[in-house]
N, C-alpha and C positions, 0 to 999 in steps of 0.2 A: 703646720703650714697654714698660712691665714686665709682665708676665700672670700677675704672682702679689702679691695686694694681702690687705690684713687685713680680715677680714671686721668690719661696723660692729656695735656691740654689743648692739639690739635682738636683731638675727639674730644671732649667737652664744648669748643667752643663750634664743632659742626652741631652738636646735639643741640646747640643755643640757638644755630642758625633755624632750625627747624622750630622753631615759636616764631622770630622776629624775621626770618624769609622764607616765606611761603613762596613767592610765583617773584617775577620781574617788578611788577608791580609795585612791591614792599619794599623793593632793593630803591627803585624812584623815589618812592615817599619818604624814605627814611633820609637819604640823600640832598633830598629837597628841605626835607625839614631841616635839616643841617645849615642849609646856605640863608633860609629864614632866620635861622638863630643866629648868625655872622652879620645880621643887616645889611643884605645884597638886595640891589635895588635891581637890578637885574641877573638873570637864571637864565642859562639856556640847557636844554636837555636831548639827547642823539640818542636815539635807538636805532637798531639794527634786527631784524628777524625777530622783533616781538618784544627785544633785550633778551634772547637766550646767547646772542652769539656778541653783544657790545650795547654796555648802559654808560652814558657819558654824562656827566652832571658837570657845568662850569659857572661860578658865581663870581659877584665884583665884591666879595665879603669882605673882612677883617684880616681874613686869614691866618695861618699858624707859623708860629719862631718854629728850628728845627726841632729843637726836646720836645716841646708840646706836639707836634706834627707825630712825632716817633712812641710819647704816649699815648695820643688820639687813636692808635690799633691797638693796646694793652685793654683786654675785658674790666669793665668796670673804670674806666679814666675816664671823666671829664671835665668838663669847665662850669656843670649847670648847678649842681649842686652839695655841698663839702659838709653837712652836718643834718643828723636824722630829723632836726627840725625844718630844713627845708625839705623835705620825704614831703610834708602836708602841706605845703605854699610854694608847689611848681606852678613856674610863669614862664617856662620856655615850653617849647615843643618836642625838645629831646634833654634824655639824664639822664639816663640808663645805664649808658657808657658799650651798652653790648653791638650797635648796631656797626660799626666800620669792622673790629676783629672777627663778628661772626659772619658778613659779608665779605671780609678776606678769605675766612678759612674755607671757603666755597667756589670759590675764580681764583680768575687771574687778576692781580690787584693793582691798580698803581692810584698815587697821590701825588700830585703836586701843588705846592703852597706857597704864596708869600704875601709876609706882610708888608703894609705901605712904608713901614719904620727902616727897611733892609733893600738891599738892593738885591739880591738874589735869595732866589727861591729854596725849597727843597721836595726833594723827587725819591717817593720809598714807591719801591714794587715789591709786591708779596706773592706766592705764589701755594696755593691751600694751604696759606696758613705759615708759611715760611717762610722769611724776608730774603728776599735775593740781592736787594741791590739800594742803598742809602747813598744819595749823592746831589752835589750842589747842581741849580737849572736856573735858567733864565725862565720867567716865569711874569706874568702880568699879578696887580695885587690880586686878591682872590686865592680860591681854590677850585683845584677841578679833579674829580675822582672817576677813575676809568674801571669799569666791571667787564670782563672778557669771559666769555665759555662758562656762564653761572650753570653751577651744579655738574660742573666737569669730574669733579673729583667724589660725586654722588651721586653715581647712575640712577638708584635706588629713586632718588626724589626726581631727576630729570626724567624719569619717562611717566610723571605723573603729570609733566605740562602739561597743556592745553596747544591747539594751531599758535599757527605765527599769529591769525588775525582774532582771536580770543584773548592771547596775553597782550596786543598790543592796544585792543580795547581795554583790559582792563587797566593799563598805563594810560590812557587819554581821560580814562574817570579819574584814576589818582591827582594824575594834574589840573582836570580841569577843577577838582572839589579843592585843591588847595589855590588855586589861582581866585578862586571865588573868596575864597576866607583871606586872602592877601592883595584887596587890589592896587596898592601902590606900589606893586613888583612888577617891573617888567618879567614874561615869561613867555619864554621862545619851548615850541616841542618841534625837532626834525627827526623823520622817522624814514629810514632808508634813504637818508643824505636830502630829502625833500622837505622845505618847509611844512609842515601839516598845521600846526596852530601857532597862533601869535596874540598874547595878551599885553596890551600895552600898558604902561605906567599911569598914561593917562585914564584908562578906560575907569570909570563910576562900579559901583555894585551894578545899577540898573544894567550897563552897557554889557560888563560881564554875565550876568544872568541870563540875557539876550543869546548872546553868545554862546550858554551852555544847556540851557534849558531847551533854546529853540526859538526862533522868529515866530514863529504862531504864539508863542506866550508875550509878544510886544507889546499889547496894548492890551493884553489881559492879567496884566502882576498889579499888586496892592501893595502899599509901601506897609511895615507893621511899624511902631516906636510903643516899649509902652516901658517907664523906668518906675520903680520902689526905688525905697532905701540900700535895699540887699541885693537888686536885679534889677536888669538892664535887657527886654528881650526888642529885638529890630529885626529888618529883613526884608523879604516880598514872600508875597504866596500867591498861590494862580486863584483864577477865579473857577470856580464849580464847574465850566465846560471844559477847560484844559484839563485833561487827565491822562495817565499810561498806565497801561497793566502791572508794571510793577514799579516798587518803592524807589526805582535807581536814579530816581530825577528829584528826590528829598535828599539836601544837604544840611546838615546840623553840624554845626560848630559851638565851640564850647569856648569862651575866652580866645575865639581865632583858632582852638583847635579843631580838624575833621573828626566827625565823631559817629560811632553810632549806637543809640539807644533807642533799647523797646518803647522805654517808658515815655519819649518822647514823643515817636512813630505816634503811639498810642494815645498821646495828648493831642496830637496834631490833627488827628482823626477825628476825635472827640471835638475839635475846634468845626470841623467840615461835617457833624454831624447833621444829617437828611439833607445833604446839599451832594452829595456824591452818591452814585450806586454801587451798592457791593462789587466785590472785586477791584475797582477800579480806585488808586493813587491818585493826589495832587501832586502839585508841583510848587519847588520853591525854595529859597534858600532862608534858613534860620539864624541866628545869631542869639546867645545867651551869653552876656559880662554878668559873671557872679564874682565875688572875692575869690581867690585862689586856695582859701582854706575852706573853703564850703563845696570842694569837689576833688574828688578822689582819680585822681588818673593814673595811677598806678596799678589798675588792675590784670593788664595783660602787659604783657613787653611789648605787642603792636601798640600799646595807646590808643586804640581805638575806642575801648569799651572804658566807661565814667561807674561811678556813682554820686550822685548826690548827698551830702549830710540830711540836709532836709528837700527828699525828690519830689512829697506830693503837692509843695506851696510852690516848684518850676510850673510842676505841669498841669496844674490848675488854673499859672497865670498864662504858659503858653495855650491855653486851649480856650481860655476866655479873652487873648489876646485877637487871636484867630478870627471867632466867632464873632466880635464885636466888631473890628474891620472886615467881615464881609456883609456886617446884616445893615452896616451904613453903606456900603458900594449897594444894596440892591433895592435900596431904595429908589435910581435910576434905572428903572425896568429897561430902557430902551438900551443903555448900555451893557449892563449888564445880562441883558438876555437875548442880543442881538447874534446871529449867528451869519459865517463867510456866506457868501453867495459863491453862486457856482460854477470856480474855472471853467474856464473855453476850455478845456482838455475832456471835462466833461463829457462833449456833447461831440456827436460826430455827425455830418451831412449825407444822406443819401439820399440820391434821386433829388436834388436842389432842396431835401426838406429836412428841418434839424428835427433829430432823434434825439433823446436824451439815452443814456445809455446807463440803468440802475448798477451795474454792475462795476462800473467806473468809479463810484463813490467811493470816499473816505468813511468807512464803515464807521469809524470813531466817531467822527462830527457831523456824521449826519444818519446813517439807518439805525443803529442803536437806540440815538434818542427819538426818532420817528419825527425828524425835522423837516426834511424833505421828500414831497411826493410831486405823482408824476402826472398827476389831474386833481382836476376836483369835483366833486357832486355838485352839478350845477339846476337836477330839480327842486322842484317846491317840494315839501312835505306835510305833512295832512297833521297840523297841531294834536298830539299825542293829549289823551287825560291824564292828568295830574295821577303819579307814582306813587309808588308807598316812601321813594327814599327821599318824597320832596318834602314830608314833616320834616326831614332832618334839620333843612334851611334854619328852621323858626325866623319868621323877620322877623325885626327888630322896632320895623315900622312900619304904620294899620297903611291901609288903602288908599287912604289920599295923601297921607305924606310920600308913601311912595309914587304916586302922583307927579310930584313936584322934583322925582330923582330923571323922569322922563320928558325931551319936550317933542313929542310929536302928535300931530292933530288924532292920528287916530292909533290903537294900540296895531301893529303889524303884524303879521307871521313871521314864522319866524327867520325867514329867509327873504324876507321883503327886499325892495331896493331899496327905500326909507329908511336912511341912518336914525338909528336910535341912541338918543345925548345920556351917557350917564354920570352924573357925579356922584364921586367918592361919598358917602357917609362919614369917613376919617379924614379929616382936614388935617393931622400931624404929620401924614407919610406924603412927599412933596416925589410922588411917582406918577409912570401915565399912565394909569390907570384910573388916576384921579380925575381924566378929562372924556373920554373913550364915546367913539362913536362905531356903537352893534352894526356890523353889516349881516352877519346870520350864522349860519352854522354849518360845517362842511361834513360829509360823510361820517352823519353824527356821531362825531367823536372831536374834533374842533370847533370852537367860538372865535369866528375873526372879526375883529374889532380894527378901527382906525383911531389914531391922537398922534396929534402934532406933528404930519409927515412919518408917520412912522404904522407899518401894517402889524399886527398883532395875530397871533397861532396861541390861542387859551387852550390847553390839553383839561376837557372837562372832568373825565376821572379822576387825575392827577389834584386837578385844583379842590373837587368837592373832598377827597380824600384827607385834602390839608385840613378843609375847614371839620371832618368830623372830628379826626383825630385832634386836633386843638381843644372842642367843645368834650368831648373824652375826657382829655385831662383835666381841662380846666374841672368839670364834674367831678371828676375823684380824688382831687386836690380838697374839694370845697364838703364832700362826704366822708364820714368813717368810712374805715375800712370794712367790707362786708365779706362776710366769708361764706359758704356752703357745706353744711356737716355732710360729710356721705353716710349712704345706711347702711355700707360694711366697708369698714376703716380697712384700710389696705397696708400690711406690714413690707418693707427694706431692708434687705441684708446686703451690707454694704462691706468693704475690704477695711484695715486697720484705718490706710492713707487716706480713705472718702471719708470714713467717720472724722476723723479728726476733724476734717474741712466741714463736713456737717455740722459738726458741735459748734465750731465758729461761727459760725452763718445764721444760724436757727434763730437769732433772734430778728436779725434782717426777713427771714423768709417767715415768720411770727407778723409783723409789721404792716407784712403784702398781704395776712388772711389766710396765710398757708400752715395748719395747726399740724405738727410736728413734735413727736415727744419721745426721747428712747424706751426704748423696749427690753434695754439687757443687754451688755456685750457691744455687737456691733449690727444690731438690728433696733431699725427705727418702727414707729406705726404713725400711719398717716389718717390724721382726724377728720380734716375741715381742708378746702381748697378757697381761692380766692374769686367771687363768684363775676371777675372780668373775665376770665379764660374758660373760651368754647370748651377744648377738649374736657372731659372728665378719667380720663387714663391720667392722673397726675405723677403715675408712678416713672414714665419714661420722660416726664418736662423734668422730676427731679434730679437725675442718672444725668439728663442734658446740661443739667447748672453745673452738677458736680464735675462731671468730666470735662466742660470748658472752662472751670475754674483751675480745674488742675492741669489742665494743655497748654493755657495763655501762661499760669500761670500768675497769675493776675487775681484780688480780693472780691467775689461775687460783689455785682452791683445791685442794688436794690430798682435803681431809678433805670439803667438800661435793659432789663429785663422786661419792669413795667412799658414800657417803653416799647418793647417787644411785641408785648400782649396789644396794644392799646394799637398798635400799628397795623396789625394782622386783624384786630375788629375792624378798625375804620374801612379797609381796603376791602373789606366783604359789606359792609353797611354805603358805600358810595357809589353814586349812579356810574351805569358802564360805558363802554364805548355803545358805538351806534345807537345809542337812545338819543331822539328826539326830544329836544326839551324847547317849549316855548317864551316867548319872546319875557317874561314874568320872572319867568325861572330863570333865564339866562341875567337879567336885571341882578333878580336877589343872588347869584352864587358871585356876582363879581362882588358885590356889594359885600358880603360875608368874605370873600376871598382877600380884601381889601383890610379888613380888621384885623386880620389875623398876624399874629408875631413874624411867620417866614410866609411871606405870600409868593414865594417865586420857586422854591420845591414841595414836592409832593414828601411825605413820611421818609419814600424809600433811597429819596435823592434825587429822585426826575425831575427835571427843568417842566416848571409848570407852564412859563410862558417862552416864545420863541416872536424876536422883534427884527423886523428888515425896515431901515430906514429909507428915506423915498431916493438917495445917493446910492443906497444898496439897490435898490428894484433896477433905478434909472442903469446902474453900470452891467445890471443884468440882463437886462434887453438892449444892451450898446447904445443907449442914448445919450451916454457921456462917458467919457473914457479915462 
């Protein structure tokens, strides 16, 4: 007797449903995807309790003759693609053939179909997986597909849902990331018989974006365009104060498909590198037109996850796409670093006198970055002597040319009323920083500056911090590498999986000044360290390369590492908060701040400067409404 039989085809095609329908969510997408590949100019979508209890999908598509409609639930039938050379040149969004029969074999099913060529439609109901009932329907052109009691006949997966209002959020992201990747679709969602969202035919990317990302991103998105011969990368992306705790507000699309990759994420990141602080996501919709044989979407039966043939020349050019459209926006300091004033909600009255109320804030957009306070230091201060961290500066220029960057009768303190005129040094960056009148220094730790109607908040740590770490690198770009022998070389006993990854790297980490050589087996000895890095324990910075090489997953970088080091120098080598710095020093750090490649964040991603225009001041003490 044999103890290996073929499973009967109900079960086979629920074991299917459990890849390509996880939650309600997939049951939409897949649906939807469907009425995209029919050329429906309009979609409309009904949920009920989440889509656990009624997912209704209806398009103005193409629609299906009865045989086709009848093969359309046969596993493996479709219309996309008929020969293993289209397997590597998919240009539709579904081809699978699995998603309508493994979505049967899990509800209660109905289809109804017709095309424009017919006068009457056709209506299949299935029920887990069983066809109950084939028959002719009056029916508009289109298709519309009804899902009843998903997972009725799989206790097992339905009591792994989630709330009504967790799977029905994750049904308004599925819709809103494909309505963004389709805007000439009209697309209707009604969710418990009530309108919820409406994307019009009409609406642009910008319009839609607005619309899904958020109205606070309205006038902070950047248009991207950048085309090759092989690629076509477009889009918006938010600017460096727009941010969220996590990734859910980054859409990527691939040729119009919703997609998600690491390797993009991770490009993307690399694009907003020292413009963002840890932890915290951008925002913004992507777009990659690659040729259709240069990208692999067949790797899960959701399509969600790609490969690329050739991944590291995408995400080189989306990350240099990125970074080169934000470092032209911030050249306009005043837009780009102009931050909301502060709702009337704010603030509350008592006793006829306004309170400000710290507690009330938008911890995002204002206590975090240390944008908004609730006084300011309004003594004189007693001009401090010259620091140790003020060699840093080195100007550039002797005594009397610096002279000529000042035009006031006599040198001030540093908190004088007497505006202090500074012009730029760099005449190439057309910022207002280039025109700036010093009013002084607030609770030494801010430089407020005025130009052209517009008040300025300089974060002095933040900004000297830029200019060390620039003059940093620039230094060890322009020096060998120097290393430091220790006087008892420290041996590593590493597992099979870390050596491997050792041995690969070693000449990268050779490169940096970090002399490494095996030992036998799977035990290294550590010669020489690289003599930028304070600590001298080098045995746990290497355990740290090794093991986020192998968590990210991801090939040790040489340059983000240094990167690393040079940032955690600077941030100990750069004047602190509450120091006093005189009217000289405040001169030369704008002036140096001015020349520098990113002069508007700090290393770590801090907003160096914060700008309220005299529209913003006026609306904030009701002087115009």
């Amino acid at each position: 007797m044999t103890t290996v039989k073929i499973l009967p085809e109900i079960l086979s095609n629920q074991i299917a449903a459990g890849e390509v329908v996880q939650r309600p969510s997939s049951v939409v997408k897949e649906l939807v995807e469907n009425s995209i590949d029919a050329g429906s100019k309009s979609i409309t979508i009904e949920i009920v309790k989440g889509g656990k209890s009624l997912i209704r999908v209806s398009d103005d598509g193409c629609g299906l003759a009865r045989d086709d409609a009848l093969l359309s639930i046969e596993r493996y039938a479709t219309s996309k693609i008929f020969k293993k050379e289209d397997l590597f040149s998919i240009s539709t969004m579904g081809f699978r053939g699995e998603a309508l029969p493994s979505i049967a074999s899990i509800s209660k099913f109905c289809l109804v179909t017709r095309r424009k060529d017919s006068d009457i439609g056709t209506r299949i109901e299935i029920v887990g997986g069983k066809i109950r009932d084939v028959s002719d329907a009056g029916a508009p052109v289109g298709t519309m597909v009804e899902v009843k009691n998903l997972f009725f006949n799989t206790p097992a997966r339905k009591k792994f849902l989630k709330t009504d209002n967790t799977e029905t959020s994750h049904v308004i992201d599925a819709i809103s990331g494909m309505a963004l990747g389709n805007p000439g679709v009209q697309i209707r969602l009604f969710l418990n018989n009530r309108l919820h969202k409406s994307f019009s035919s009409s609406d642009d990317l910008f319009a839609r974006s607005v619309n899904v990302l958020g109205k606070d991103t309205a006038d902070k998105l950047y248009k991207l365009d950048f085309m090759s011969s092989a690629l076509h990368i477009h889009g918006l992306c938010s600017n460096p104060s727009v941010t969220r705790s996590t990734s859910s507000k980054i859409f990527l699309f691939v040729n119009n498909r919703l997609v998600y990759d690491r390797g993009l994420i991770s490009a993307i990141f690399r694009g907003y590198r020292q413009r963002i602080m840890k932890g915290r996501f951008p925002l913004g919709v992507f777009f990659i037109d690659i040729d259709f044989d240069q990208v692999d979407v067949n790797v899960h039966p959701s399509k969600r996850e790609i490969k690329f043939f050739s991944a590291q020349k995408v995400y080189e050019s989306v990350s240099q796409t990125i970074e080169n459209r934000l470092s032209r926006e911030q050249q306009n300091v005043t837009a780009y670093s102009n931050i909301k004033t502060i709702p009337e909600e704010k603030f509350e009255y008592i006793d006829n006198a306004l309170k400000f109320d710290p507690s009330a804030t938008d911890h995002t957009e204002f206590d975090q970055r240390g944008l908004v306070r609730t006084e300011l230091e309004q003594t004189s201060r007693v001009e401090q002597p010259v620091t140790d961290w003020q060699s840093t500066f080195e100007p550039d220029v002797s005594s009397s040319a610096l002279q000529t960057h000042i035009s006031a009768p006599h040198p001030p303190s540093p908190l004088t009323t007497n505006p202090l005129q500074l012009k730029a040094h760099n005449s190439n960056l057309t910022t207002q920083i280039s025109n700036l009148t010093i009013i002084g220094q607030a609770m030494g730790t801010y430089i407020i500056a005025e130009s052209q109607n517009t008040l300025m908040f300089i974060d002095q740590h933040a900004a000297h911090e830029r200019i060390v770490y620039e003059k940093l690198k620039k230094r060890y770009k322009t020096l060998n590498v120097q290393s430091q022998n220790l006087l008892a070389p420290e041996t590593l006993e590493l597992n099979f999986k870390e050596t491997d990854l050792l041995l690969e790297i070693l000449d990268d980490l050779n490169a940096l000044g970090m002399m490494i050589e095996p030992f036998g087996d799977t035990t290294f000895v550590i010669k020489a360290v690289p003599s930028i890095i304070d600590e001298k324990e080098v045995k746990p910075i290497i355990l740290d390369i090794i093991e986020t090489a192998l968590n990210k997953k991801d090939k040790f970088s040489k340059e983000a590492w240094l990167d690393k080091c040079l940032i955690s120098m600077a941030c100990h080598g750069a004047v602190r908060a509450n120091s006093s710095l005189n009217q000289k020093e405040i001169t030369q750090l704008l002036i140096d701040l001015e020349k520098c490649e990113n002069s508007r964040h700090c290393p770590h991603g801090r907003p160096i400067i914060a700008a309220w225009t005299k529209n913003q001041m006026e609306k904030l003490f009701k002087r115009v409404l």
